[in-house]
N, C-alpha and C positions, 0 to 999 in steps of 0.2 A: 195786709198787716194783721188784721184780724183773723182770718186762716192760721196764719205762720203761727198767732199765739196762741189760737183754738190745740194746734199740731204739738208745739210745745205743754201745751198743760195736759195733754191727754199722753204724751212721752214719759211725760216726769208723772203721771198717777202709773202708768205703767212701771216704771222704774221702783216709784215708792214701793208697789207692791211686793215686787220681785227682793229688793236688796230690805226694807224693813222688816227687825228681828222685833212684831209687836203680837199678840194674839192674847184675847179673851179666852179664861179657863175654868169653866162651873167645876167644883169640888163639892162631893159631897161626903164628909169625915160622918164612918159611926162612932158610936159611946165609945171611948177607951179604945180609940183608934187612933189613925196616920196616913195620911195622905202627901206622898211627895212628888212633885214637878222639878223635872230636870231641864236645862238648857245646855246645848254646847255654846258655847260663846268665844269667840278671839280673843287675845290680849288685847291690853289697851279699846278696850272697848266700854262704851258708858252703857250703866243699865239699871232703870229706873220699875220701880214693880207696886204695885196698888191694890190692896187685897182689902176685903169687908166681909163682913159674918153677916149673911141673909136670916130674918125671921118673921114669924107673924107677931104682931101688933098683942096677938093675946097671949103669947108663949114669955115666956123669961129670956131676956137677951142673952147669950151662951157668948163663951169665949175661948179663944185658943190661944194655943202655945205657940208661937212661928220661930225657925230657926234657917236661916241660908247661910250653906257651908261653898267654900270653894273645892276646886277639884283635887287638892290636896289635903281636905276636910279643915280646913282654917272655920272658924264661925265669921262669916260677916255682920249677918245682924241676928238680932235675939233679942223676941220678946213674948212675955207673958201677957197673959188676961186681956187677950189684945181684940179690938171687934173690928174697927176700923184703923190702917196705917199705912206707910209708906217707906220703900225702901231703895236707894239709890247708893251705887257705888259704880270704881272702874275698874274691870278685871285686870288683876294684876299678870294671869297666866293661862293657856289658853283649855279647855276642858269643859265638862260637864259640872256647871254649879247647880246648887241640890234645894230646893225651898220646900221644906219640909211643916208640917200643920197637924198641931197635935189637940184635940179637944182636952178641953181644962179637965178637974177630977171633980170639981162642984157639979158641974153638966153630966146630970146621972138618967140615963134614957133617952137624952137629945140625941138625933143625927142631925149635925151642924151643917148647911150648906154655905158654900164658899165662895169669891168671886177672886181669881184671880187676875190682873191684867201684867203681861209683860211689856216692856217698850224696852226695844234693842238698840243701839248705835243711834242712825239716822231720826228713831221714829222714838226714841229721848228727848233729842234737841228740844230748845225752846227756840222754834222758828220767831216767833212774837218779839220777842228780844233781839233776834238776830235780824230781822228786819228793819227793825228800829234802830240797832248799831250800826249796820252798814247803810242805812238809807235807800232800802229797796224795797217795792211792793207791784206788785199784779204778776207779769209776766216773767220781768225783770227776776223775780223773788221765787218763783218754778224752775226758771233755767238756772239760780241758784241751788235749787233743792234737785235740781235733774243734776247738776252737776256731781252734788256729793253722791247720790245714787250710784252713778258712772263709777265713781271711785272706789265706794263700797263694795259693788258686784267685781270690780277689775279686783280688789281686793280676797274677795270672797274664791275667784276663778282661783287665783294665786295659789290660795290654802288648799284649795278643793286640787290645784295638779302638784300639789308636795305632796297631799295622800298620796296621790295615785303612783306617786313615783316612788313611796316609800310601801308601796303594797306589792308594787311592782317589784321591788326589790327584793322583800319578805319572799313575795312567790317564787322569783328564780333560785334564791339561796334555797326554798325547799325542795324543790324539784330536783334540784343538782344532788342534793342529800338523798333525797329517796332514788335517785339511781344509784349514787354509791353503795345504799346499804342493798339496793336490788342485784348491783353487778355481785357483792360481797355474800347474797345468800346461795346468788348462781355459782361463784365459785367454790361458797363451803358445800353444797350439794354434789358437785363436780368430783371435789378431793373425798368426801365420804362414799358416792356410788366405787369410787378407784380404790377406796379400800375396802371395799365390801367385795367388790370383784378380786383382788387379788389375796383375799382372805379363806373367800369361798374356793378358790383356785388349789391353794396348800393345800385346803381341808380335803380335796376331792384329791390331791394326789398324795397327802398319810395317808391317808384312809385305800389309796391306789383304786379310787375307782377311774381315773383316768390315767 
């Protein structure tokens, strides 16, 4: 039994890794600068993000501007003179959302460094609570968190073969095109060499040198 949950919690950290959208992002903004982090993300997707403005202890605490737009430029969130905050929402549509970091205009000379943290779908959740609701813990509570992993990567495979079938598609529709317009240069070359011969043909017999 011990094995079997040893196998299980070492499945579901694998899985974590694979299917959770989380990763630590050092930024470092110059004076009267801009630094933006993109994500693609899913629909219906939760996604929680935790940003702090790093400094020394003898310097002047600096602050930025943060703004996340979605992939149809919507503002999510937006705020000023921020050092420390947090941002959570759920994507309403699936794309490239944008979190954007702009140092204030007080901070004259500072390069501001930054900490960004994402947390995607899965690696959002408050397991803590959900452990608590459903009344599960040790092993029981991994093969719940392997489960939603499973879901999310069967999920993720899903999105990832519509690209490819929608790329797929794009490439054959081009291909077909660039033959048409290839057959179409071969025949305008065709019908022009035919009239240059039968031009040249006249010319040489007004002229009766043939």
């Amino acid at each position: 039994m011990a094995r079997g949950g040893a196998w299980a919690v070492a499945a579901a950290a694998v899985l974590w890794w694979m299917a959770a959208g989380a990763g630590a992002v050092w930024l470092e903004i110059a004076p009267s600068g801009t630094k933006c982090v993109a994500e693609e993300i899913r629909s219906n997707v939760v996604v929680i993000g935790d940003y702090s403005v790093l400094y020394e202890h003898q310097q002047a605490h600096p602050t930025v501007s943060v703004k996340i737009t979605s992939p149809f430029g919507d503002t999510i969130h937006k705020k000023d003179k921020a050092t420390v905050d947090q941002f959570a929402f759920t994507t309403s549509e699936a794309g490239n959302y944008l979190a954007c970091f702009t140092v204030d205009s007080d901070n004259k000379g500072l390069v501001v460094k930054l900490n960004l943290d994402w947390k995607i779908g899965i690696a959002a959740k408050d397991w803590d609570a959900i452990a608590k609701k459903e009344k599960i813990e040790g092993v029981a509570l991994e093969l719940f968190k392997l489960d939603e992993s499973v879901q999310t990567i069967y999920e993720n495979l899903l999105v990832l073969r519509t690209k490819e079938s929608d790329m797929r598609d794009v490439s054959e529709v081009t291909n077909a095109r660039v033959l048409w317009l290839s057959m179409m240069s071969l025949g305008v070359c065709i019908c022009v060499s035919v009239m240059q011969l039968v031009h040249l043909k006249r010319y040489f017999r007004k002229k009766k040198l043939i």
